[in-house]
N, C-alpha and C positions, 0 to 999 in steps of 0.2 A: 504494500500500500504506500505510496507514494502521495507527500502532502505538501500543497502550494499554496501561498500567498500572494495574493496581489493586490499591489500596496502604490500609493503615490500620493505626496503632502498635497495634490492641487486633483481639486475637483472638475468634473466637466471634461476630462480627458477621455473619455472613451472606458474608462474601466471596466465597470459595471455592464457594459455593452462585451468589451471583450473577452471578460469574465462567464456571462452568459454563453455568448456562443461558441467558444470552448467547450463549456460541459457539454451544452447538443451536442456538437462535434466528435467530439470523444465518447458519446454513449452512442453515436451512428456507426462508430468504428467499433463498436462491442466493449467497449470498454465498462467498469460497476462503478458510478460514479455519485459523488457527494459532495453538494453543494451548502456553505453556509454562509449563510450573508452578515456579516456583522456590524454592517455601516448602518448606522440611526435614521438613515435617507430612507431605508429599504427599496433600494430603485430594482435591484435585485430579486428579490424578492414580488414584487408588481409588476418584473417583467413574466414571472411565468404565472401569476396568480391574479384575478380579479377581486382588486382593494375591498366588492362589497362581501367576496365569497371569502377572503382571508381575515376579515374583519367579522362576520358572523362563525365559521368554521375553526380558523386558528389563533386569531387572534389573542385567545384567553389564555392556550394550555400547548399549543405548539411554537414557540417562537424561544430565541439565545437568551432573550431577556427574562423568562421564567426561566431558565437553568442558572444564569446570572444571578437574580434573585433568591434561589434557594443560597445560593454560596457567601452572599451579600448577609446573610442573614442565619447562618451558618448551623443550614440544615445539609439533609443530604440531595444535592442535586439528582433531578432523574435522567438518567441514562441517555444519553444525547439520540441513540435510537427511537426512545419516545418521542422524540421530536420532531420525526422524518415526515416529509411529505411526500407522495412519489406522485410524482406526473412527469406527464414531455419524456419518460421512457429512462428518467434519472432519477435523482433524492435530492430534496432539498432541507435544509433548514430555518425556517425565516427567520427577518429582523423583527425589529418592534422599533416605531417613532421615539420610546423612554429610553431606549438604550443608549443613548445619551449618559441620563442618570448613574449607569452604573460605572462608567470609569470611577467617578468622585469617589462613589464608597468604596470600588476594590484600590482606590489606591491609599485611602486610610489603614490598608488591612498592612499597609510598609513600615508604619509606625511601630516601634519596639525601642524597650529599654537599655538593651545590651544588644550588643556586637552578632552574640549568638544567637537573641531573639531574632535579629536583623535579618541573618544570613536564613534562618525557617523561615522566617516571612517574604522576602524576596521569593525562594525557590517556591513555596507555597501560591504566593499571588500569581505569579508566569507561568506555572505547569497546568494548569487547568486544563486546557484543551490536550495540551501532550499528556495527561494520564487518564482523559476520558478519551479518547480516539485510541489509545492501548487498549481497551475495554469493547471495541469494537472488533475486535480478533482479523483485523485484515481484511473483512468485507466489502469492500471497495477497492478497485486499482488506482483510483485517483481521488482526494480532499482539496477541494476548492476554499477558501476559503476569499469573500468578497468584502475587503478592508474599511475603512472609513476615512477619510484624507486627513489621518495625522498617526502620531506616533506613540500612542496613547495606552494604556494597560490590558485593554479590549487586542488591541491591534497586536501587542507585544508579544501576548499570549499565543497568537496566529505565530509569530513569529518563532517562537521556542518550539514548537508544536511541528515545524514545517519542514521537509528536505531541499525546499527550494523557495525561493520568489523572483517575482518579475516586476517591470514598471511600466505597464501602459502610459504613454504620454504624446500630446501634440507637440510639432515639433515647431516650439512657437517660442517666444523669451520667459514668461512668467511659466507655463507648464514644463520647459530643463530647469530650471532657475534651482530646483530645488533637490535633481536626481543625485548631486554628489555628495550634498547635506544626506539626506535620508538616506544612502548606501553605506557614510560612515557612521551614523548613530546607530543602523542597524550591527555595523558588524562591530560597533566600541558595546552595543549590549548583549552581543552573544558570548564577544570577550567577557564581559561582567557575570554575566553568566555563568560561563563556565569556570571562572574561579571561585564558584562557592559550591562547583557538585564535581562527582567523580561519574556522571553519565551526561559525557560529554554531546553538543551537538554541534552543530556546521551546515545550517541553510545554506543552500549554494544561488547566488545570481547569477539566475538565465539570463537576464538583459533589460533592454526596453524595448517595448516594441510603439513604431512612429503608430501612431495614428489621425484620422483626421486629415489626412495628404491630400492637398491640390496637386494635377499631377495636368502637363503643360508637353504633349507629344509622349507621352508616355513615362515621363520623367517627373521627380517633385518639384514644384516651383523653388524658384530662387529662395524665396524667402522660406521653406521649409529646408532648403539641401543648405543653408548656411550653419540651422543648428542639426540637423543629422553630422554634417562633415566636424562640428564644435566638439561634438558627444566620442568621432572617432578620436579624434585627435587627441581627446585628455583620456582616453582606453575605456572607453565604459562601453562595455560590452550590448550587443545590438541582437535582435532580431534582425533576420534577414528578408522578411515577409514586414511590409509596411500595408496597412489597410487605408484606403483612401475614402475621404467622406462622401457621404450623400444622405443629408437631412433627412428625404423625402423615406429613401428605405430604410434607415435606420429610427424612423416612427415607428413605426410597425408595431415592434413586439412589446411597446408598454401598452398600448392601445388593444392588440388581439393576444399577445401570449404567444404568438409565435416567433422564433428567431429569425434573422437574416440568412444563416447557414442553411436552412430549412426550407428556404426557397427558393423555387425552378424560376430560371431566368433563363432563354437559349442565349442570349447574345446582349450586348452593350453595356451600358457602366454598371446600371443592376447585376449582371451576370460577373462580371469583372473583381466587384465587390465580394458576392459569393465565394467564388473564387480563391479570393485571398484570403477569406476566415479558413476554407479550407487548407489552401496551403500554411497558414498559421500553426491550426490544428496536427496539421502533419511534423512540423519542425517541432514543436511541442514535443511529439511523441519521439520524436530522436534525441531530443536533446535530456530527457528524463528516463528514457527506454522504458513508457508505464508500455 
């Protein structure tokens, strides 16, 4: 079972879009896949779900923010399996609008008196997700997890839990602005991490992948190949598949539930698009061997 994060300080980048149509992707390719969305937006979660059927159906007793809640309050969480939703031929787990709320208290739970309270309460607050996803004995070839745009105890937790992450981003000034910041905080707290346990971990960066590409004879415009050529140059590692924007078909799936990947186009930018979530999808599956 192989677990990914995907993670970027700046909102609006395509995430949650490229987040989604991965998982399709990879459950069209056979893949057992599990989806959790942990961002407070739940865009994720509203792309496979209709707001009134997730709000009458899940809302109460399926969603991260009742498993949060039991821990916030330091009962016993129920089994993240409880929480699965299956549709669209995958598993999900949704958000909740309050999960917000919960960074605040679990990062109170950092508070200790000694050294050694410290070092329990660190390893305690961060492993949550890595010793509930041990409990799900391997039943998935791939854990999505769908982040929140910042770097927060919620998020962190994805992170200790993960064998890899990636960074969807436009390839614009404020959406790089912040990919070298957020690659070294991630890997100064895995460092930090790992000097308070002897079960070491080592998330690996897959990259970023551009998205959102104007593309001018078949190439990115100038003003996206300035900061793709910015990202080579300082070595931060890349997808090789860039997704290029189209407002009109990337509507779609909050609106019907269904993905981009998922739809037959024979020919033109629609088909082009498709396209490349697929080849996305494919490079995904090389670069992690799920």
């Amino acid at each position: 079972m192989k677990t990914i994060s995907v993670v970027n300080y700046k909102g609006g980048v395509g995430k949650t879009t490229v987040t989604a149509n991965l998982a399709v992707g990879l459950a069209k390719r056979g893949k057992k896949v599990l989806v959790i969305d942990i961002d407070p937006q739940t865009n994720l979660t509203f792309s496979f779900l209709r707001v009134d059927d997730w709000q009458a159906d899940y809302s109460k007793d399926k969603t991260i923010k009742k498993w949060f809640d039991a821990i916030i309050e330091d009962s016993s969480p129920p089994p993240l399996s409880d929480l699965i939703i299956h549709i669209n031929g995958l598993d999900i787990i949704s958000s909740h609008l309050t999960l917000v709320d919960a960074d605040t208290d679990l990062a109170l739970k950092l508070t200790a008196a000694t050294p050694r309270q410290h070092k329990s309460n660190f390893l305690k607050t961060y492993s949550y997700f890595l010793n509930a996803l041990r409990k799900l004995d391997n039943a998935y070839d791939v854990v999505l997890f769908d982040c929140p745009p910042n770097f927060n105890t919620v998020t962190r937790n994805a992170i200790i839990a993960s064998d890899y992450y990636f960074m969807p981003a436009k390839m614009d000034y404020l959406s790089t602005l912040g990919i070298d910041n957020m690659q070294h905080r991630i890997e100064e707290f895995i460092s930090d991490y790992n000097e308070y346990t002897n079960d070491k971990i080592a998330p690996e960066f897959l990259g970023v992948v551009a998205t959102m590409i104007s593309l001018n004879q078949g190439e990115p415009i100038s003003a996206n190949k300035t900061y793709i050529n910015q990202l080579k140059r300082n070595n931060v590692a890349m997808f090789n598949t860039m997704i290029r924007e189209n407002k009109t078909l990337f509507s779609f799936p909050a609106e019907y539930g269904k993905q981009v990947i998922e739809q037959s186009h024979s020919s033109g930018s629609y088909a082009n698009v498709v396209r490349e979530l697929n080849m996305f999808v494919d490079e995904f599956i090389e670069k992690t061997e799920v």
